[in-house]
N, C-alpha and C positions, 0 to 999 in steps of 0.2 A: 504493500500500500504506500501511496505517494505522500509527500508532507503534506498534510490540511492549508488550505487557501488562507489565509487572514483575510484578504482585501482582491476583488475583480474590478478594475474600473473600467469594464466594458460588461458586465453583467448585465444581461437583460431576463431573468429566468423568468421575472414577474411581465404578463404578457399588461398587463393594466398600467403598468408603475410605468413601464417602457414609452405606451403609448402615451401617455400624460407627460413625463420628461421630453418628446419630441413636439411637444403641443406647446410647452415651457419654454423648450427654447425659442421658438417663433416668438411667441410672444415676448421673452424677455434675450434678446439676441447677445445680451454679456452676460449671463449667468453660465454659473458652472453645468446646473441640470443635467446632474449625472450621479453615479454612485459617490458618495462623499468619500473619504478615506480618514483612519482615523488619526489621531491627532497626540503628539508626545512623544517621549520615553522610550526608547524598543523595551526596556527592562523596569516596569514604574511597580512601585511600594502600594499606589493608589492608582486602582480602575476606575473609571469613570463611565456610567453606561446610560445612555440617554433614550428616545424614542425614536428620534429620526430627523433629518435635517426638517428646517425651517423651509418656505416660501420663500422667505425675502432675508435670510442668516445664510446657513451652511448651506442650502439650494444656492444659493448665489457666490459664495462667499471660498465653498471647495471648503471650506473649515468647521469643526463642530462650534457651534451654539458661538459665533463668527457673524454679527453684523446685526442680529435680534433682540427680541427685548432678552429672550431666555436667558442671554447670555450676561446681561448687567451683573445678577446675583452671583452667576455661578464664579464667573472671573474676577468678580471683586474680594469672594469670600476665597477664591484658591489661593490671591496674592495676600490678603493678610492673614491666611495660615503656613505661609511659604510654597507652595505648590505652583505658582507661577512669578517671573521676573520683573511682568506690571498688570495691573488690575484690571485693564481695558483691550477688549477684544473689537478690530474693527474691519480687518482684512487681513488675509493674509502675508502682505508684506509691511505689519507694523512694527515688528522686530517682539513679540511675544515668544518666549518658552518656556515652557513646564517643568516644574523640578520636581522627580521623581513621580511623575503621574503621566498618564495616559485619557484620552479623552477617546470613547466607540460610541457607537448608536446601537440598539435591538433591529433597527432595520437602515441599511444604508443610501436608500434610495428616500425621495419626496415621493408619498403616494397624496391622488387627489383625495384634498379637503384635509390634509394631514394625518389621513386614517387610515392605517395600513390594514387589508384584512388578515384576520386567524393566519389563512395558506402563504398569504406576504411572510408573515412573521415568521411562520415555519420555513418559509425555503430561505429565511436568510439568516436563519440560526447558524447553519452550517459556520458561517464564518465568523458569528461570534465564537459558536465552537475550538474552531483556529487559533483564536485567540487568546480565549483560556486556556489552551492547552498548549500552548506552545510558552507563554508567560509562567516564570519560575511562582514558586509558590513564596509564603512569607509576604501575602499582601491583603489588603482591604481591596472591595468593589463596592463600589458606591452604588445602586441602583435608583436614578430619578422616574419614580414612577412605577406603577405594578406592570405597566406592560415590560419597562427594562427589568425589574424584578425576577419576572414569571419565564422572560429568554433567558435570562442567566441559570434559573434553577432546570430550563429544559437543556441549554448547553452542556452543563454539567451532570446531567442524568438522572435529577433530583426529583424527590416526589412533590408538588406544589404543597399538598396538605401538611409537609413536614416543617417549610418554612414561610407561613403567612406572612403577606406583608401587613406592612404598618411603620407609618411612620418613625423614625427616629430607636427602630428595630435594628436589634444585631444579632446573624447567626450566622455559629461554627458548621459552616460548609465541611472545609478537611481542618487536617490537622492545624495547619498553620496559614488556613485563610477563614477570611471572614466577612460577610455578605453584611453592607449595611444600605439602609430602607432611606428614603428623602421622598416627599412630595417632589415633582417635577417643578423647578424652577420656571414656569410660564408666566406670560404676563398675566394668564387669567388667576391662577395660583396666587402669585405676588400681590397683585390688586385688591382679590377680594380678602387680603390676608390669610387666605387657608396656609399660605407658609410663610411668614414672617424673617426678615434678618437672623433674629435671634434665634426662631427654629432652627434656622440653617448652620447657622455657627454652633449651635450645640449640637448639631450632627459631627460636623468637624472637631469639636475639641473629643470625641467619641472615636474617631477615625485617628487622631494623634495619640488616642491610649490605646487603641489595639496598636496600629502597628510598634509604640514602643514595646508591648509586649510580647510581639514574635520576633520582634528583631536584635 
């Protein structure tokens, strides 16, 4: 058997996602409107695992959570817990990098209306698969959102009912990883406060005491 794919950026398995990206780029003639790729680290301490690029972010931008509102919280909260070199994500050639983190999606494609279905999500597991398995262990995942949640515990072969989500949740996957839960940083999230600053940063100072304790 061959090494597992991480990343196709010419993947079209999804026959709808396909069709909608060629519909995208008409309509918006400089966007990336392709499979995104992920973002960091080859070897990061901190996974990072999202929904799927943005419309008018990482659809555009080739970058995760890269030019959207998503991304305000997440890049502001990674640089003041050291996890990135400046706080503001705005394109890909703003000189931003990651310390010791990684940034993926549960699907790497913009499906329409930002709603990937069930079969989307399943056929692009595979390459979140590649990627936790090819990433040493001795790390945190972050999962924003139950759908990034629910791909990580199918990439890894898990039973869902073993590890429910919930916010601000942490579970011992293996031995020296460990799954932690976030509401998804969205502007709709943000806004109507369902996840607050402070939520968020008490996720993070949670993510700073596991990994000091595997490592």
């Amino acid at each position: 058997m061959g090494k597992l794919t991480q990343f196709d950026p010419a993947c079209k398995r999804c026959p709808r996602i396909a069709t909608h990206l060629d519909q995208v780029r008409i309509k918006f003639p400089g966007y990336h409107a392709r499979p995104v790729p992920p973002f960091g680290v080859e070897n990061p301490k901190l996974l990072i695992v999202g929904l799927g690029p943005g419309l008018h972010g990482a659809n555009a931008t080739a970058r995760p959570f890269t030019g959207d509102h998503a991304g305000i919280l997440l890049y502001r909260t990674l640089f003041e817990f050291g996890f990135s070199n400046q706080p503001v994500a705005n394109d890909r050639n703003d000189g931003l990098q990651l310390i010791d983190c990684r940034i993926t999606n549960a699907v790497k494609c913009l499906p329409p209306g930002n709603k990937p279905t069930p079969l989307e999500i399943r056929t692009c597991n595979s390459f979140l698969n590649a990627e936790l398995t090819e990433y040493p262990r001795g790390q945190v995942i972050l999962a924003l959102g139950r759908v990034a949640h629910e791909a990580i515990l199918k990439a890894l072969a898990h039973k869902q009912s073993d590890f429910p989500f919930s916010h601000g949740a942490n579970h011992k996957i293996q031995s020296d990883r460990w799954l932690v839960d976030s509401f998804h940083c969205s502007r709709y999230n943000t806004q109507t406060r369902r996840l607050t600053e402070t939520m968020f940063h008490d996720v993070f100072y949670k993510i700073h005491e596991l990994l000091a304790s595997i490592n």
